[in-house]
TIVOBA-234397 format. One record per atom (N, C-alpha, C): atom name; residue in three letters; residue number from 1; x, y, z. Coordinates in steps of 0.001 Angstrom, whole numbers, plus 500000, padded with zeros to 6 digits. Example, Ala and Ser with C-alpha at 12.3 -4.5 7.8 and 13.67 -1.06 7.14 Angstrom:
! residues 2
N,Ala,1,513190,494310,507800 .
CA,Ala,1,512300,495500,507800 .
C,Ala,1,513200,496700,507800 .
N,Ser,2,512850,497750,507080 .
CA,Ser,2,513670,498940,507140 .
C,Ser,2,512900,500030,507870 .
***
This chain:
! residues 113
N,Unk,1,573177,173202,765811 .
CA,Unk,1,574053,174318,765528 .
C,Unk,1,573199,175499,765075 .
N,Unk,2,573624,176595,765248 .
CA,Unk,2,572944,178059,764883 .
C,Unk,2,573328,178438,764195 .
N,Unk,3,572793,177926,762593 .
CA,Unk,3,573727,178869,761655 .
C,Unk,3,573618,180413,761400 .
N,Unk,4,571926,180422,761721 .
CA,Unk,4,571724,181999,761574 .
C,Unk,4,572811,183077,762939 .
N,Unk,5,572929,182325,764061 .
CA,Unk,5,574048,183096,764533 .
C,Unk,5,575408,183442,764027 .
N,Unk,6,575919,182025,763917 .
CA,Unk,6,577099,181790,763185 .
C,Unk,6,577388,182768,761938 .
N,Unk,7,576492,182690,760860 .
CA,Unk,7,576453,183402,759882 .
C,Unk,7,577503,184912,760353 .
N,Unk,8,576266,185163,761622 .
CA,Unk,8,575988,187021,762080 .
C,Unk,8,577658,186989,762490 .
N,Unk,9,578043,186666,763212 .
CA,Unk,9,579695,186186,764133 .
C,Unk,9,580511,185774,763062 .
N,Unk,10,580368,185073,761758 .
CA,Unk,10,581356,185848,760572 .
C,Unk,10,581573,186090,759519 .
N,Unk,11,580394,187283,759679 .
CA,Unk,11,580332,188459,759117 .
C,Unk,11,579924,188251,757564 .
N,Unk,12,579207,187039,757148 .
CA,Unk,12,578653,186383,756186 .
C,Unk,12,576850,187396,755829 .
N,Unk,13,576882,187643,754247 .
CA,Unk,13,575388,187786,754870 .
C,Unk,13,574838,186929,753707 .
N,Unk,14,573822,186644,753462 .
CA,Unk,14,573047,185934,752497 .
C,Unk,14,573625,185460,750949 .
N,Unk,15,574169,187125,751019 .
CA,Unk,15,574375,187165,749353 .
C,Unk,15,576069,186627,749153 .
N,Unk,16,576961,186939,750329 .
CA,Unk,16,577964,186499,750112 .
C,Unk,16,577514,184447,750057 .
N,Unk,17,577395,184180,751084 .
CA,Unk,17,576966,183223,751155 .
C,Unk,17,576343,181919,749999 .
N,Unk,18,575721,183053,748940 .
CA,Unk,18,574728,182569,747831 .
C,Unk,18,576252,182313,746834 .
N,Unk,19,576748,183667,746892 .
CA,Unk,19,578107,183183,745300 .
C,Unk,19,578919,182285,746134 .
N,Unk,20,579467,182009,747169 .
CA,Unk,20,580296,181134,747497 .
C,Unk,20,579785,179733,747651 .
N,Unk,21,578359,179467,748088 .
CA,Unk,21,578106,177916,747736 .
C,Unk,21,577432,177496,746643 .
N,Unk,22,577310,178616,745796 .
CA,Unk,22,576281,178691,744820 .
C,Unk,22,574851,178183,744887 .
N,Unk,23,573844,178544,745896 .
CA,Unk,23,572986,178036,746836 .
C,Unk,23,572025,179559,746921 .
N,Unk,24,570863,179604,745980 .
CA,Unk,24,570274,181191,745820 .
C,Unk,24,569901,181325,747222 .
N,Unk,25,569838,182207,747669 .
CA,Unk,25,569891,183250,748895 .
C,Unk,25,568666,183018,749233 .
N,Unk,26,567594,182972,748410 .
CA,Unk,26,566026,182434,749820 .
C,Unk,26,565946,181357,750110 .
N,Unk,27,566850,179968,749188 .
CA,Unk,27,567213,179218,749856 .
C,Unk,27,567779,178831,751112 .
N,Unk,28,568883,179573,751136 .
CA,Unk,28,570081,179438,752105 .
C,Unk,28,569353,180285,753389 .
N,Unk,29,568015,181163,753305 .
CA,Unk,29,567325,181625,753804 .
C,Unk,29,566211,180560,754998 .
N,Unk,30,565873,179960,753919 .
CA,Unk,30,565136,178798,754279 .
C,Unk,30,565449,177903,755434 .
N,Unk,31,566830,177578,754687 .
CA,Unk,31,567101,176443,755293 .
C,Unk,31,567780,176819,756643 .
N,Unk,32,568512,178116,756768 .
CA,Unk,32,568922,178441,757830 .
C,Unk,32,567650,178667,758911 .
N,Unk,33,566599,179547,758521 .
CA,Unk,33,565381,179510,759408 .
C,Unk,33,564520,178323,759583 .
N,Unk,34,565012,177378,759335 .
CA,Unk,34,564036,176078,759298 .
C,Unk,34,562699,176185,758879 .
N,Unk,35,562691,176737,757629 .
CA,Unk,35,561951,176740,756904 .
C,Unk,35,561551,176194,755430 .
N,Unk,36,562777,175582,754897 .
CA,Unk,36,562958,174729,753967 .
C,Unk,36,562380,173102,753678 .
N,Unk,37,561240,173299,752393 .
CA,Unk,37,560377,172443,752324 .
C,Unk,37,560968,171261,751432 .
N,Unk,38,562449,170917,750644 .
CA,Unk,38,563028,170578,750125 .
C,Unk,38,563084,169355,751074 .
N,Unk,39,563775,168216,750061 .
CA,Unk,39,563874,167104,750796 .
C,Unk,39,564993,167315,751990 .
N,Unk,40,565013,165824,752862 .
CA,Unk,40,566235,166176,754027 .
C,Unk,40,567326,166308,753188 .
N,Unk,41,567741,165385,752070 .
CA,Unk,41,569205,165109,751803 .
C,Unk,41,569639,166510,751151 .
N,Unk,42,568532,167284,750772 .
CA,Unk,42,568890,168607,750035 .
C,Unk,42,569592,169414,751258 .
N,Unk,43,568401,169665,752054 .
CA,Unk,43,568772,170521,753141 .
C,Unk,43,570209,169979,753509 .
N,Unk,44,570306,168687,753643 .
CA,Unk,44,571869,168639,754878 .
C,Unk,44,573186,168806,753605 .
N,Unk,45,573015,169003,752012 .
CA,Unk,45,574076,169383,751054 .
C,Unk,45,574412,170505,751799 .
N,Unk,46,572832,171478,751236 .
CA,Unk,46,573418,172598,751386 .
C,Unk,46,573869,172849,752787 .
N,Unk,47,573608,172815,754004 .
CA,Unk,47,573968,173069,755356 .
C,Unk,47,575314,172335,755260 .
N,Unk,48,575749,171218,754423 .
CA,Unk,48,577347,170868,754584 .
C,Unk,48,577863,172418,753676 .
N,Unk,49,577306,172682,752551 .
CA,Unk,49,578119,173694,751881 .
C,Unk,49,578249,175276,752767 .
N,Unk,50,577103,174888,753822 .
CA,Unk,50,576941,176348,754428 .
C,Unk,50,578369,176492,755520 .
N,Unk,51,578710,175151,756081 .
CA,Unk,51,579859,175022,757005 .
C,Unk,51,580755,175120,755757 .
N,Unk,52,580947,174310,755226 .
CA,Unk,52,582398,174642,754340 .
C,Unk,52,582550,176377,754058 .
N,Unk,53,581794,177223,753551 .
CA,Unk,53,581839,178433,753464 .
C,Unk,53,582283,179171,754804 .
N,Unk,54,581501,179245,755623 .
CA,Unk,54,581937,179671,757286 .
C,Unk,54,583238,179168,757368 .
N,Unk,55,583847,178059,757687 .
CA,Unk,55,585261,177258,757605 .
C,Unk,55,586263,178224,756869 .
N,Unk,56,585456,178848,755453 .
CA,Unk,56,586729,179167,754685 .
C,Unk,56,586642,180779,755410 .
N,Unk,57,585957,181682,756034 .
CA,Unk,57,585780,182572,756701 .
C,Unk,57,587599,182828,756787 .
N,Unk,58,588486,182472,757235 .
CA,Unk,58,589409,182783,757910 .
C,Unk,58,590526,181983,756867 .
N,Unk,59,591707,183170,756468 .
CA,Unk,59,592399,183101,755122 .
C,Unk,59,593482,181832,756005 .
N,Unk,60,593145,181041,754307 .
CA,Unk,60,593922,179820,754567 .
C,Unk,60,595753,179131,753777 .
N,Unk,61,595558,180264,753316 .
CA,Unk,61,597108,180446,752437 .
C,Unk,61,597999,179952,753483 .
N,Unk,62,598127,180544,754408 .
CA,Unk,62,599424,180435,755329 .
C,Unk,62,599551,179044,755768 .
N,Unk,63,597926,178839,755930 .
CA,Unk,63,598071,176915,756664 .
C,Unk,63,598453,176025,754831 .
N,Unk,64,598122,176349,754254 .
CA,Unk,64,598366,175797,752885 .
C,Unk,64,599507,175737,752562 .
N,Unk,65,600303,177076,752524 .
CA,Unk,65,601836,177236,752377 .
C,Unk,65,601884,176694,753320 .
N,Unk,66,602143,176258,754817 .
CA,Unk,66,603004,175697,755788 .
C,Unk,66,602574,174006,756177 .
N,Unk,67,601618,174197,756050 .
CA,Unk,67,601141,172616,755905 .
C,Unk,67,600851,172168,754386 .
N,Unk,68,601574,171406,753665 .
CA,Unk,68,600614,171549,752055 .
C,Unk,68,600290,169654,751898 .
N,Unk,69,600709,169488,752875 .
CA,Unk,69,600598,167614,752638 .
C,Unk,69,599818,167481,753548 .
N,Unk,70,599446,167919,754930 .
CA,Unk,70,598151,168247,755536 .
C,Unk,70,597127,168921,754714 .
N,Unk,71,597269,169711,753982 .
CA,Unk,71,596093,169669,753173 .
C,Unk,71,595569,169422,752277 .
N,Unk,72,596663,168563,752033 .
CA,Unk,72,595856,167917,750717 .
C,Unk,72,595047,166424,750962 .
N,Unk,73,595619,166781,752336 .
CA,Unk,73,595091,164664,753194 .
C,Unk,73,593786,165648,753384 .
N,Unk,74,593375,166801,753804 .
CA,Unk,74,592151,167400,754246 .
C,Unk,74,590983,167509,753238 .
N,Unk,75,591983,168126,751794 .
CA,Unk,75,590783,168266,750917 .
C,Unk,75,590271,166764,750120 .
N,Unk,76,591293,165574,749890 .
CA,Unk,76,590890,165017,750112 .
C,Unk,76,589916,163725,750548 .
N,Unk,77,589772,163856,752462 .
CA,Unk,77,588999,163345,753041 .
C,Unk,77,587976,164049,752791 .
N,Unk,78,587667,165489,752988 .
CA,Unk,78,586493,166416,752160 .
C,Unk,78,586019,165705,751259 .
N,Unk,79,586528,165618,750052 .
CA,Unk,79,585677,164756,749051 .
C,Unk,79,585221,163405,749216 .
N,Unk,80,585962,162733,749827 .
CA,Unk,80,585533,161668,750094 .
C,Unk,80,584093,161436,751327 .
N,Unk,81,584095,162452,752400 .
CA,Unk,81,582916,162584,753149 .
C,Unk,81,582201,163165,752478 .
N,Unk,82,582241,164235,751682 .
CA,Unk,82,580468,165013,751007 .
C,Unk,82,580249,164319,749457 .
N,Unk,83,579122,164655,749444 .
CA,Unk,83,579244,164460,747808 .
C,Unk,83,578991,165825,747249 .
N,Unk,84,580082,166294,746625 .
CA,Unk,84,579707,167313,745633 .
C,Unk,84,579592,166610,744261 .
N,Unk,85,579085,168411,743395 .
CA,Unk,85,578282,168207,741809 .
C,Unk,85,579413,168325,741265 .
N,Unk,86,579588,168196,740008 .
CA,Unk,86,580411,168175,738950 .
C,Unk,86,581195,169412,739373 .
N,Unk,87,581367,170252,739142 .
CA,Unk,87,582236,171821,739606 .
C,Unk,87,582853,171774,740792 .
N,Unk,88,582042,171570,742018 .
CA,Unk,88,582846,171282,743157 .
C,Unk,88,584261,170483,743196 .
N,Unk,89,583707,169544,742402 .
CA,Unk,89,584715,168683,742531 .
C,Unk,89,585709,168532,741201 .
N,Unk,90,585598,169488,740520 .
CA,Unk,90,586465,170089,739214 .
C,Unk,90,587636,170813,740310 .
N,Unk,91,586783,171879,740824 .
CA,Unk,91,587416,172819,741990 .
C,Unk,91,588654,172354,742795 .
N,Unk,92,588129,171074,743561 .
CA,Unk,92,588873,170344,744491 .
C,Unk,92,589858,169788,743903 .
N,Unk,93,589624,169011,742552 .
CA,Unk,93,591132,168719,741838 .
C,Unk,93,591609,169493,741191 .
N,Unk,94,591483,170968,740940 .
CA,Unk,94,592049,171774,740799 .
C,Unk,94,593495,172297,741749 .
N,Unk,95,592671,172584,743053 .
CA,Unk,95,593347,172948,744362 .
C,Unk,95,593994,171449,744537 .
N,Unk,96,593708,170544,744823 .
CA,Unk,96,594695,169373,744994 .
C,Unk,96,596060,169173,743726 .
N,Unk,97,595618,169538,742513 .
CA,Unk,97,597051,169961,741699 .
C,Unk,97,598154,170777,741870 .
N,Unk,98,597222,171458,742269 .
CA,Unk,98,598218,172850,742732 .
C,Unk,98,598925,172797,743920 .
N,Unk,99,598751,171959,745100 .
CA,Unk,99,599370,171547,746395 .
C,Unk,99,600037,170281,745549 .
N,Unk,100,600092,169635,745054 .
CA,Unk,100,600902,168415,744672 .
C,Unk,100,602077,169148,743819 .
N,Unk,101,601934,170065,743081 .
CA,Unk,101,602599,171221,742659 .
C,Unk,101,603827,171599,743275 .
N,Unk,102,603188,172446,744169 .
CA,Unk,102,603982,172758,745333 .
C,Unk,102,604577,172119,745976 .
N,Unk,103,603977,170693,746155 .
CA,Unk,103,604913,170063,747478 .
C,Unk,103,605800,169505,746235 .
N,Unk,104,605820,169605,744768 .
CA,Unk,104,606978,168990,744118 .
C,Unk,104,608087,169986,744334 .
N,Unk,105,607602,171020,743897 .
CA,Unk,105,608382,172158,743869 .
C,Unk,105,609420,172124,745289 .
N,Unk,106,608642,171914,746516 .
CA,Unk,106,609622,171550,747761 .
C,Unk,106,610622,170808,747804 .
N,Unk,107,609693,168992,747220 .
CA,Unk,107,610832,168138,747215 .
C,Unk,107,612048,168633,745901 .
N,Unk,108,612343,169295,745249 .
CA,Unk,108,612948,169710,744550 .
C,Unk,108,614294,170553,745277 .
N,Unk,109,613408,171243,745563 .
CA,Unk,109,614283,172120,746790 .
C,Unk,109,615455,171753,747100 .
N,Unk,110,614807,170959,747718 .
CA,Unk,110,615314,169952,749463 .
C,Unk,110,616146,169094,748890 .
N,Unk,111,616121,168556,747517 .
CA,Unk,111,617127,167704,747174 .
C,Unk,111,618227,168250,746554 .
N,Unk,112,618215,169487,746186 .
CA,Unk,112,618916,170224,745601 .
C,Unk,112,619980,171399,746647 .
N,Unk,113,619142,171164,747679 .
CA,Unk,113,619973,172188,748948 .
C,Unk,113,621054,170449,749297 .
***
């Protein structure tokens, strides 16, 4: 895969890149130019965190509001395939509360209509 293209196509540049995976920028430098002297398992974190960032490129509210039990099977299988650090995965059960939330708030609804 080409991330240094990918990056360019959406519209990502280094520094956005750096606060959203939290991954300093000559890193994410590195590793995109295959230049990163870090072990493999480092490199393929961050290159999973570099796709998750690209992924979130394109606003996901609407699939969240309209699918919210699809995404919570998504985020998830997410955790269960990567390993994130402590925060990541503060993050993720954060956002998974908040869709369990919501989909109460639905079934509520629905029993009440």
């Amino acid at each position: 895969m080409d991330y240094k293209l990918l990056i360019k196509e959406k519209g990502f540049s280094y520094s956005d890149l750096s606060a959203i995976t939290k991954v300093p920028r000559a890193t994410l430098n590195e590793v995109v130019n295959g230049k990163y002297k870090g072990s493999p398992e480092t490199k393929e974190r961050i290159l999973s965190k570099i796709k998750v960032a690209l992924s979130m490129g394109i606003d996901l509210n609407p699939v969240i509001y309209e699918h919210p039990k699809l995404m919570r099977k998504v985020f998830f299988n997410a955790v269960k395939s990567t390993r994130f650090d402590i925060k990541e995965t503060d993050v993720i059960s954060k956002v998974v509360h908040v869709l369990d939330e919501y989909l109460d708030t639905i079934s509520k609804k629905e029993a009440e209509a």
